[in-house]
matplotlib code that plots the C-alpha trace (Angstrom):
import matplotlib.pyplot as plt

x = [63.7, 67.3, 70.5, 71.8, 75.5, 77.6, 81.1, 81.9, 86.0, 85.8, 86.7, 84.5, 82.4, 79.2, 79.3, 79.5, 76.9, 74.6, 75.7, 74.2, 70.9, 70.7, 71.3, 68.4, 67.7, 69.6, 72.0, 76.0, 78.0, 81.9, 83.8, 87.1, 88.4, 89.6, 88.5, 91.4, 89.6, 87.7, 83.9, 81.1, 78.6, 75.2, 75.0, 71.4, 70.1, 73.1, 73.5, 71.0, 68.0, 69.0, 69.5, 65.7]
y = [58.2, 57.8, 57.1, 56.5, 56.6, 58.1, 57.6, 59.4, 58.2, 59.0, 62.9, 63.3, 66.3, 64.6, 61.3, 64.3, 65.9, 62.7, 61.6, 64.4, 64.6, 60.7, 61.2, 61.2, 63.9, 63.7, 61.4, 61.4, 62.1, 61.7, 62.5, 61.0, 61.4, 64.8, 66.3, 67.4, 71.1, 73.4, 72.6, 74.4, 72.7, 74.7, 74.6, 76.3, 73.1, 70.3, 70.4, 72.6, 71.0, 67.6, 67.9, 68.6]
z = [134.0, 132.8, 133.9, 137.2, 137.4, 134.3, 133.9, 130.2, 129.4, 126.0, 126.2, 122.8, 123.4, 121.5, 123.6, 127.1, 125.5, 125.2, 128.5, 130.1, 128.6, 129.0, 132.9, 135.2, 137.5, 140.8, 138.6, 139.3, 136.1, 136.4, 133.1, 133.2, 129.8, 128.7, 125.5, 123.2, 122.7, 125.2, 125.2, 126.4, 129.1, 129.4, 133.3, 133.6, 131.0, 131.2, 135.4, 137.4, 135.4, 136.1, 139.9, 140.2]

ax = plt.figure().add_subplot(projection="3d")
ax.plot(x, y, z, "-o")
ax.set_aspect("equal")
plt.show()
């Protein structure tokens, strides 16, 4: 279970970061703000994971 359909317009990297493990897998994430630093994203855990 979890979310279908994420559009994050914050740009806070915390609220991404929840976003993403709050998605479901096979979920569509868009992130339309734009955080005022560099972030990381953990593709193997944050993207791969959840298309499964």
């Amino acid at each position: 279970m979890g979310i279908d359909v994420i559009l994050e317009m914050s740009g806070n990297p915390i609220a991404i970061k929840q976003a993403f493990e709050s998605l479901r897998p096979g979920g569509r994430f868009s992130i339309l703000g734009i955080p005022d630093k560099p972030m990381e994203i953990d593709l193997g855990k944050d993207i791969i994971l959840n298309i499964l």
